[in-house]
C-alpha positions in Angstrom: 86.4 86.6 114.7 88.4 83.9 112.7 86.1 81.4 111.5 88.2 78.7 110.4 88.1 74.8 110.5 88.6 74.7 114.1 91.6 72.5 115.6 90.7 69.2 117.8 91.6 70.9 120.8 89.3 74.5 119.3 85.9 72.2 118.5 85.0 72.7 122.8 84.9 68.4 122.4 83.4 68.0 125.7 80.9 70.6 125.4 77.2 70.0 123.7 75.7 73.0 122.3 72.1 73.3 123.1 70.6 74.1 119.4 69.9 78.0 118.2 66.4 78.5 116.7 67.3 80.1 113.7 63.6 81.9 113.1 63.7 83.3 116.7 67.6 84.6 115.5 68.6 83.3 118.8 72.1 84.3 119.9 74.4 82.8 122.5 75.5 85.2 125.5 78.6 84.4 127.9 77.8 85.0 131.8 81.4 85.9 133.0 81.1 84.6 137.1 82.7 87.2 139.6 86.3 86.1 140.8 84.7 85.4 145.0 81.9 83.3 142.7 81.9 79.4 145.1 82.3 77.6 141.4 85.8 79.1 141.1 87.4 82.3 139.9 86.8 81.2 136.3 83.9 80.2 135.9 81.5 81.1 133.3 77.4 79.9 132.4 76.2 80.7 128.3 72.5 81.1 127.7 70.6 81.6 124.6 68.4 84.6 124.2 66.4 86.1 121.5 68.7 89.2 119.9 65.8 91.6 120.3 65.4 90.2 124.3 68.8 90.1 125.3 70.2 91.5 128.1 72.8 94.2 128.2 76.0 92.8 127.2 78.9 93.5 125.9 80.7 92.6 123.0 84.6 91.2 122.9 86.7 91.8 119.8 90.2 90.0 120.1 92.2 87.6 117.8 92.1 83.7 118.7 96.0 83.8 118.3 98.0 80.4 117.8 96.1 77.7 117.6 98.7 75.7 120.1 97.8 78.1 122.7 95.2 77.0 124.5 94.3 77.7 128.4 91.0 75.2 130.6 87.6 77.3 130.9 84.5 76.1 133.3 81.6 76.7 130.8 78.3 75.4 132.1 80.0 73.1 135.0 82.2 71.5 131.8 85.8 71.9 131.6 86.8 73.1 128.2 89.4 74.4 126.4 89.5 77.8 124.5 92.6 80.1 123.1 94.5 81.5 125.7 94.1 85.0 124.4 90.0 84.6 125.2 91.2 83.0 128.0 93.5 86.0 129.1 90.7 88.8 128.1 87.9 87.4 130.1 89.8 87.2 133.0 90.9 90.7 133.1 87.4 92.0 132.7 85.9 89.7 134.9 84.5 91.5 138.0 85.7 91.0 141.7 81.7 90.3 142.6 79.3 90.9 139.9 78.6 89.4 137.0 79.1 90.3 133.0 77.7 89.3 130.0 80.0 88.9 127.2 79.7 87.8 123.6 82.7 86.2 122.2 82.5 84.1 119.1 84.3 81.7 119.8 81.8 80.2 122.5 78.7 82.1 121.8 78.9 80.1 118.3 78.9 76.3 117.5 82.9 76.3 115.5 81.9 72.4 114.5 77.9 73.3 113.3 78.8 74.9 109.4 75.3 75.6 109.0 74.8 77.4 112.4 77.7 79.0 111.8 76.8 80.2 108.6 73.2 81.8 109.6 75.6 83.4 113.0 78.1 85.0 110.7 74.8 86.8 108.9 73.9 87.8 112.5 77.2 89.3 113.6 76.5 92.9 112.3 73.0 93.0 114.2 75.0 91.3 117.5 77.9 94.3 117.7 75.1 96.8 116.7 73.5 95.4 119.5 75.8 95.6 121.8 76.2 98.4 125.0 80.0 98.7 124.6 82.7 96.6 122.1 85.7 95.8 123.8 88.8 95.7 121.7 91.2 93.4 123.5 94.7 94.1 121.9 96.3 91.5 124.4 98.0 91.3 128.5 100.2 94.1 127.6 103.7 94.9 127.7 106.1 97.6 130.2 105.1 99.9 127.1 101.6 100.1 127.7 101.3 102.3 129.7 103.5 104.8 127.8 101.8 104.4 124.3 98.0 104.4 125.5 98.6 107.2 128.0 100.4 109.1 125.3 98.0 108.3 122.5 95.1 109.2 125.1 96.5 112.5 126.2 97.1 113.5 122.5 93.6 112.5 121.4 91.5 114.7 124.3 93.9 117.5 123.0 93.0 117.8 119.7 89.9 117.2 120.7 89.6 120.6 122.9 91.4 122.5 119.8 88.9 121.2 117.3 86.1 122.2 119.7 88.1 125.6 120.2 88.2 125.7 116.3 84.8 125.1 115.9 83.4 127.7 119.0 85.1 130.1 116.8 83.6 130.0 113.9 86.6 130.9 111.5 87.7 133.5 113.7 91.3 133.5 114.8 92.3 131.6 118.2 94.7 131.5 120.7 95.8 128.5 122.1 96.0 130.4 125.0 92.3 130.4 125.3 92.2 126.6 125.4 91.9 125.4 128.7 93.9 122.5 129.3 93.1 122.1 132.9 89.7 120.5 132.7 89.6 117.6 129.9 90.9 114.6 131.7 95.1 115.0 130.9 98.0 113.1 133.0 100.7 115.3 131.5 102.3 118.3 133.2 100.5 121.6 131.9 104.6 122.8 129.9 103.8 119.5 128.1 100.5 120.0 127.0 101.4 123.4 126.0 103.7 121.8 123.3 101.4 119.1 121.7 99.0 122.2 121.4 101.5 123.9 119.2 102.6 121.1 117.4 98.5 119.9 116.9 98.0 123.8 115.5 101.6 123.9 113.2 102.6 120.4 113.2 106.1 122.2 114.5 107.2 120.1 117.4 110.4 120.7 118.5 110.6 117.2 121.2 109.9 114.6 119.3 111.7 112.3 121.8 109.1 112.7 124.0 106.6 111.1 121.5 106.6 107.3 122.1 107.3 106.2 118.5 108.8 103.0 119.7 105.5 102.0 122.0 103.0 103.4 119.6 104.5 101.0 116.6 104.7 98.1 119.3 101.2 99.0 119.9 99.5 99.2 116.4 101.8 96.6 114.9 99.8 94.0 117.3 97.9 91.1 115.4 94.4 92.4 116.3 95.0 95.1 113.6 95.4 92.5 110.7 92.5 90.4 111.3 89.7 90.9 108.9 86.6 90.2 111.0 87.6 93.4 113.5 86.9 95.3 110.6 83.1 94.9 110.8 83.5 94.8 114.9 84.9 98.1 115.2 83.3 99.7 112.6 79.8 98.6 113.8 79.8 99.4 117.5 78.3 102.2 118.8 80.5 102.3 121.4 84.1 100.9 121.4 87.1 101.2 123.8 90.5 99.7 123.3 92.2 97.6 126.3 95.5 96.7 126.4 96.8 95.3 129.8 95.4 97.2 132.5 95.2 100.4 130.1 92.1 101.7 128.2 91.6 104.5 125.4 88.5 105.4 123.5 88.3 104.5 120.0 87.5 108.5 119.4 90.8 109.4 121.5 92.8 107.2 119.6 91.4 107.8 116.3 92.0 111.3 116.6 95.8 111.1 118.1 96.2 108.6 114.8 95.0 111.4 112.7 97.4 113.7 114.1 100.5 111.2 113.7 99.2 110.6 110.1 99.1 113.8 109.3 102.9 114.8 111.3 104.4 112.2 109.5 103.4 113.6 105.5 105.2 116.8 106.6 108.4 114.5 108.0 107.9 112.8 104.8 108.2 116.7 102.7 110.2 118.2 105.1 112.6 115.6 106.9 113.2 116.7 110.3 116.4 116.9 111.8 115.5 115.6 115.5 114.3 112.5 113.7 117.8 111.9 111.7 119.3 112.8 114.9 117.4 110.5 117.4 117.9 107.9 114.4 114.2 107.3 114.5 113.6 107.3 110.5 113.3 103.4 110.6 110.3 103.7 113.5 108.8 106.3 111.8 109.0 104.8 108.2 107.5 101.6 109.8 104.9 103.8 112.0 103.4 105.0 108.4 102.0 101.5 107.4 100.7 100.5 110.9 99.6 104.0 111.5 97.8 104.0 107.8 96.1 100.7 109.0 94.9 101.8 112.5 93.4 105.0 111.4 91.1 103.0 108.8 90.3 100.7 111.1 89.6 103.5 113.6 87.9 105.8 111.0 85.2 102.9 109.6 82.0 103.7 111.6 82.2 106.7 109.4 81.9 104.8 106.4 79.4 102.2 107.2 76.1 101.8 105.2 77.8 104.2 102.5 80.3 101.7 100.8 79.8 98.8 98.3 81.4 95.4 98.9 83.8 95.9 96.4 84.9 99.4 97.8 85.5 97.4 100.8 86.8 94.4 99.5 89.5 97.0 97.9 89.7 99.1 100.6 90.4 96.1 103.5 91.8 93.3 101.8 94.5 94.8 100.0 96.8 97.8 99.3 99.0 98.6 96.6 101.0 95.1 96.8 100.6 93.7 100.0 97.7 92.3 102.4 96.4 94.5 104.8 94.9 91.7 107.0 95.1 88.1 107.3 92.4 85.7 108.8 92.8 81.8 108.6 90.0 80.8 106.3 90.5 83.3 103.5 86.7 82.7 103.1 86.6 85.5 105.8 87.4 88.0 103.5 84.0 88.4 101.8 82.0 87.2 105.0 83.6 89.9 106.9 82.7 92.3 104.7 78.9 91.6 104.3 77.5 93.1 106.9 78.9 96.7 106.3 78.0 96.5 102.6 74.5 98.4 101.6 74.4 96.6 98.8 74.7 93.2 100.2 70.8 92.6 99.8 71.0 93.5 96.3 74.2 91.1 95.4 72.3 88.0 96.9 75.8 87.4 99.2 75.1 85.4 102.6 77.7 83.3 104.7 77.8 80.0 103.3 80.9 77.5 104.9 79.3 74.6 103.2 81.1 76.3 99.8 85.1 76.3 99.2 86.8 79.5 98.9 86.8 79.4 95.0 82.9 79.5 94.9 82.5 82.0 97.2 85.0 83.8 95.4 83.5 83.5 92.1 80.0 83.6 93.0 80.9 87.2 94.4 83.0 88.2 91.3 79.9 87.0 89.2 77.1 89.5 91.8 79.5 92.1 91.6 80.0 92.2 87.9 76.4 91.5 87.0 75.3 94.2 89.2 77.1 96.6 86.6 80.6 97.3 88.3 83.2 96.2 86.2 86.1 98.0 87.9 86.1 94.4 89.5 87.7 93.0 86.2 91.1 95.2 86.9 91.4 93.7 90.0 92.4 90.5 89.0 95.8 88.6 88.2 97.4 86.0 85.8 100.4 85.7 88.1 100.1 84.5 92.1 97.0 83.7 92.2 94.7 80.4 93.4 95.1 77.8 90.7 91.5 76.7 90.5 90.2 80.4 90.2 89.3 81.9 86.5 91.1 84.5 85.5 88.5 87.0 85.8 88.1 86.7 89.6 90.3 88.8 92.2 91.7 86.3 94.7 91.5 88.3 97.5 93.8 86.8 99.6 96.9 87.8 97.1 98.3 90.7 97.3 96.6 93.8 96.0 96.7 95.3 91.6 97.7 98.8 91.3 94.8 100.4 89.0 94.8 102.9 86.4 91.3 104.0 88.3 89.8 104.0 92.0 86.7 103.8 93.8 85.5 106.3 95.9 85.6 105.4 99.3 82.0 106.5 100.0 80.0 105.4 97.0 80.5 103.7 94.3 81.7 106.3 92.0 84.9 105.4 89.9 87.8 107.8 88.7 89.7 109.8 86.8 87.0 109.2 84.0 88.0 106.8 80.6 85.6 106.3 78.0 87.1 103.7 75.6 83.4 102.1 75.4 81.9 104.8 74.0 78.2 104.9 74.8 77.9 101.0 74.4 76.2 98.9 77.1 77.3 96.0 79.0 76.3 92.9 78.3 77.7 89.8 81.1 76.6 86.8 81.5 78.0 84.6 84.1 77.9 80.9 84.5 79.5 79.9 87.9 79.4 76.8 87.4 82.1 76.6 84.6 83.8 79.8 86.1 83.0 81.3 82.8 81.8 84.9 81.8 80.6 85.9 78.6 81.1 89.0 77.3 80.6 91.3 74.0 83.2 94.2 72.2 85.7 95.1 70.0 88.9 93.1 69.0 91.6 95.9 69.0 95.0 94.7 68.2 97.0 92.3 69.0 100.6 93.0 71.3 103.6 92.9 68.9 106.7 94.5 71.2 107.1 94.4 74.9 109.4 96.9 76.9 111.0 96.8 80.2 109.1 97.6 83.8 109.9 100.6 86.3 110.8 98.6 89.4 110.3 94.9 88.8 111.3 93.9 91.8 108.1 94.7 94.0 110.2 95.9 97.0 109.7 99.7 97.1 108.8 102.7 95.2 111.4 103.4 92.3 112.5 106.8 93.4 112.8 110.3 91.3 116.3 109.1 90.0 114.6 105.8 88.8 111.9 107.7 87.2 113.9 110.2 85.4 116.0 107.8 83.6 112.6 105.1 82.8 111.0 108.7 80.8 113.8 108.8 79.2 114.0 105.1 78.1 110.6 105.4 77.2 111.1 107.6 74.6 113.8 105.9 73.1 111.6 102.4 72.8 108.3 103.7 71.5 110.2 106.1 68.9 111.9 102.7 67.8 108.3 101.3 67.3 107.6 104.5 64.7 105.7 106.7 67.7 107.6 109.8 67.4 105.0 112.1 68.7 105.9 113.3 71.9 102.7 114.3 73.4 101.4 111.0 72.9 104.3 109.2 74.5 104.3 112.0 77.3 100.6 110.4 77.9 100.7 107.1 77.4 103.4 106.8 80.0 101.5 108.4 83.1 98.2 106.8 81.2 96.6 110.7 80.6 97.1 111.7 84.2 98.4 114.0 86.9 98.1 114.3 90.4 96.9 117.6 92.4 95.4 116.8 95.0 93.4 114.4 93.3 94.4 112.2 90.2 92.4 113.8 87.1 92.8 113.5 83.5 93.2 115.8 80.7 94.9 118.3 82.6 95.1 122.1 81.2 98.9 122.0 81.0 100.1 119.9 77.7 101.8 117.3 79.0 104.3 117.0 76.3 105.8 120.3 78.4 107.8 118.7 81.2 108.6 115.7 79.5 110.2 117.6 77.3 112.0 119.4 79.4 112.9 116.0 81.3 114.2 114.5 78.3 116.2 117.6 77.2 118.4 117.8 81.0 121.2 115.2 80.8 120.7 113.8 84.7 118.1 114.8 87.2 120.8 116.6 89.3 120.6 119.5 86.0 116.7 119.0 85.8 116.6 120.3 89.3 118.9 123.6 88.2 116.3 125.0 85.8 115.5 128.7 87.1 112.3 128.4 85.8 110.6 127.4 89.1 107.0 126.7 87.5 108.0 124.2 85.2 110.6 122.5 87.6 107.3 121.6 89.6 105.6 120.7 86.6 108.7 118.3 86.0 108.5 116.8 89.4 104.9 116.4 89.6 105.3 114.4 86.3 107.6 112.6 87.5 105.7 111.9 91.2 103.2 110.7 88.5 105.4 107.9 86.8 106.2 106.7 89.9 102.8 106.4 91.0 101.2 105.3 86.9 103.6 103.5 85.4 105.2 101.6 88.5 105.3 98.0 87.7 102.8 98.4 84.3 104.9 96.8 81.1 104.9 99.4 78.2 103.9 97.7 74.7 103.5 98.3 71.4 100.9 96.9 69.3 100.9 96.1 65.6 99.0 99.1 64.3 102.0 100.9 66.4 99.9 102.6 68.8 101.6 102.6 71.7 100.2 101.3 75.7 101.0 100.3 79.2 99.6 97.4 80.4 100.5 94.5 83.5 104.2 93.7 84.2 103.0 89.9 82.7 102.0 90.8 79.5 103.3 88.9 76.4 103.9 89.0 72.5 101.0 88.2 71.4 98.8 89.2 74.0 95.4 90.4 72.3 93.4 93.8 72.9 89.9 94.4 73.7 87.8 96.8 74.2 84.2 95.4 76.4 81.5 96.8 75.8 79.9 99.2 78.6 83.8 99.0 80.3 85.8 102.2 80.3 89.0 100.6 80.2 90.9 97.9 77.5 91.6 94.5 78.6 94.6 92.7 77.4 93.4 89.1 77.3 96.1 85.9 76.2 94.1 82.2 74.2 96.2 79.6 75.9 97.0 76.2 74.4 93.7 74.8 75.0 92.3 78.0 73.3 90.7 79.3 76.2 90.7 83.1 76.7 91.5 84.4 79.9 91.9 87.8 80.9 95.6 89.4 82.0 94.6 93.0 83.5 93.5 96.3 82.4 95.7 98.9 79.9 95.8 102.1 78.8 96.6 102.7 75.0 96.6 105.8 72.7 94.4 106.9 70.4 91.3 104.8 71.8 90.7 105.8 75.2 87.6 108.1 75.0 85.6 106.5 72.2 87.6 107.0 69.0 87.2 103.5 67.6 83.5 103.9 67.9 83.2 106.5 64.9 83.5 103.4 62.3 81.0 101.1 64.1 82.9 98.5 64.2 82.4 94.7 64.0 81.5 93.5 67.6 82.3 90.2 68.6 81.1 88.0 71.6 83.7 85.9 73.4 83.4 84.0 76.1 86.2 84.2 79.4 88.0 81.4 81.2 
């Protein structure tokens, strides 16, 4: 669904809505006419039904598309006009001579009506829930349909028979001999299905021309995977299949075949294959990673629903590392979208509300979320890019995403690696939405007296192991100016106290002053990566993986006491340092000209990031947040 102020030619001006009875939770429901119907091929009758008395129907997901596109409807004996996508999608599933019941917001709700609209959007979870089947409508297709949802189907039913096989045997060794191939629905020659079997069990696939990397990135680079409100329609059907043209594949099928790609393309990633140099196929399959990354969360949600915050998914949907992972035309959406998946909704006080601008809704969810005691919210935000009207302790979550020192849990609300700058102090928020205003208590640190230079400032890509070498080494050279000649600490402060296993953790058993060392001891990377000693050549790479990951696009600084930090690529001389109480991270916060403070991202600095400054009691202040 887009929910957006509807275009003239959107608003259905020659259809009247007969009212919803909001106590009854009344719901709309789209009689699709068969094709031999007397009234005309398409034509289509809406009825309003109790939610809890409906009939079986099913439920469309698609994207409204551009808003100049627009294709005549019978609705109800009135011509109207709708967005030719809907247009397109309920003619291909129309019947030849029965009838089908369809919801599809952009009828089944009043566009024009805010308030009805507003109590709808509440509804939505409860109408795909409801739901026999959610159709996924990707569009009329292409000559590559065929090839990428047969592919992506076959593929899918196969790994599904070898994680059966897997399962059957109970950790015992198997053949894939013993999986029978013969019986589970394929349209590929038996040879063929041999080798996805092998490559599914060793991800060693020796034809990857026959993979359809071309019509697979066609295919999940469609717009229905950016739009925000499929999010909630996917994730909360309890049965959902995927039409594009005349071609169809389960949401499990194709779920599982994105798994499988996911997974084949980390070991092209480690081990480049030469087929894929060969068949010059590295630009397909670099752009496969992000649409494939995309898809498979999309395809992966029901798992997750009724287990995640909002904020885990406001993070986990709205935005990755620097870019937008969907769109939606009224960036209102992004939080509405959202609600219904988030078990804490209830307990935030969040509902639909399109009588508010963006900016409230925006800062009245900030204000729940941080209230409610998570204030991993506050390193989510930007003084750079975002809505001009927004405080500075709000996300805008249309901008791109912030790179954080921490994470949340996908399933949960857990945060980590672990900080503990706050000691055992308490938070103490209050919020005033009004004036966009939080006010906060802590400690006044330090204020920023030296700046450095940033490890890829210009946002495009990863700095790569070359890059990241030579920024260690620069490193080491600025903070030693500033007095900092211990190289533990600097070894630290530059990958923020952590490493990366297979998950990021702090404090790690090996001193980290070892490979950094090391790093700065070899006069290029080309003699780093000669060192016999095999051990601590890892040890240098995975420190260096680390930089690349830690102190990407974070401006190192050093304060007047001369401890030394990293903090957001906009930080300034003069910035000042706080630690909040009950937060586990510092803020860097900048007074503007009108004296206002206002809050310019999260840092790590040495010497005060697991309760040191908490030994003196110190003075705590309150302050109050623009």
């Amino acid at each position: 669904m887009d929910s957006t102020p509807i275009p003239p030619h959107w608003a259905l001006q020659n259809f009247t809505y007969t009212p919803l009875d909001r106590p009854k939770r009344e719901i709309r429901l789209l009689t699709l006419l068969p094709k031999t119907h007397p009234s005309g091929p398409g034509s289509c009758l809406l009825k309003t039904y109790p939610i809890n008395a409906a009939p079986s129907f099913l439920a469309l997901s698609y994207t409204w598309g551009d808003p100049k596109s627009i294709s005549p409807l019978k609705l109800n004996d009135q011509l109207v006009l709708i967005p030719l996508n809907l247009y397109l999608a309920q003619m291909h599933l129309r019947h030849q001579s029965e009838e089908l019941i369809l919801w599809a917001d952009a009828l089944c709700i009043n566009q024009t009506d805010d308030e009805e609209k507003s109590w709808q959007v509440a509804m939505m979870g409860d109408v795909y829930r409801a739901a026999d089947q959610v159709i996924v409508w990707l569009g009329p297709g292409i000559s590559d349909s065929v090839l990428a949802v047969k592919m992506a189907e076959n593929i899918g039913r196969l790994v599904e028979a070898y994680n059966a096989a897997c399962a059957r045997s109970e950790g015992a060794t198997i053949t894939l001999d013993s999986i029978n191939v013969n019986n589970i629905g394929l349209e590929i020659p038996p040879h063929m299905a041999k080798r996805f079997l092998v490559w599914i069990a060793t991800n060693r696939y020796d034809r990857l021309q026959a993979l359809p990397v071309e019509a697979w990135f066609h295919m999940l680079n469609l717009d229905w995977w950016r739009r925000v409100w499929v999010v909630q329609e996917i994730a909360l059907s309890r049965n959902a299949v995927f039409v594009w043209g005349h071609f169809r594949i389960s949401r499990v099928h194709l779920a599982l075949a994105l798994s499988k790609l996911f997974i084949y393309r980390l070991k092209l990633e480690a081990e480049p294959n030469e087929s894929v140099k060969k068949l010059n196929l590295n630009a397909k399959i670099e752009q496969l990673v992000h649409v494939d990354g995309r898809a498979l969360l999309m395809c992966g949600l029901p798992e997750e629903v009724g287990s995640s915050c909002l904020l885990t998914l406001l993070t986990s949907v709205n935005s990755r590392r620097g870019t937008s992972m969907t769109s939606c035309f009224d960036d209102r959406d992004r939080v509405f979208a959202l609600l219904g998946m988030a078990y804490d909704r209830e307990a935030l006080g969040l509902t639909p509300d399109y009588s508010k601008t963006c900016e409230q809704i925006y800062i009245e969810t900030a204000a729940s979320i941080l209230q409610s005691g998570q204030t991993y919210i506050l390193s989510l935000t930007r003084c750079d890019g975002m809505r001009k009207n927004l405080p500075s302790w709000v996300p805008d979550w249309s901008a791109p995403g912030v790179h954080t020192l921490q994470y949340l849990e996908i399933k949960g609300d857990g945060v980590g690696p672990a900080y503990k700058a706050c000691g055992d102090s308490e938070l103490a928020v209050r919020c005033d939405t009004i004036r966009g205003t939080i006010s906060l208590r802590g400690v006044y640190i330090e204020s920023i007296e030296s700046i450095g230079d940033v490890l890829n400032s210009t946002y495009r890509k990863p700095a790569n192991m070359a890059q990241q070498f030579n920024y260690c080494r620069s490193l080491y050279k600025y903070f030693t100016n500033g007095n900092t000649e211990d190289v533990n600490v600097i070894a630290k402060t530059i990958v923020a106290d952590q490493l990366y296993a297979t998950e990021w953790y702090r404090k790690a058993d090996e001193n980290l002053a070892i490979p950094y060392k090391q790093i700065l001891s070899s006069a290029s990377l080309e003699s780093l990566t000669r060192i016999e000693n095999t051990t601590l050549l890892d040890s240098c790479k995975r420190y260096l993986k680390t930089v690349g990951q830690i102190s990407d696009r974070r401006r190192p600084f050093i304060c007047g006491d001369g401890e030394v930090g990293i903090g957001p690529d906009s930080l300034l001389v003069g910035d000042l340092i706080y630690v909040i109480c009950g937060v586990e991270l510092p803020y860097v916060f900048r007074r503007g000209e009108d004296s206002k403070l206002r809050l310019v991202g999260e840092a790590y600095i040495s010497g005060i990031m697991d309760a040191e400054i908490w030994q003196d009691e110190p003075y705590i202040e309150k302050f109050e947040v623009h």
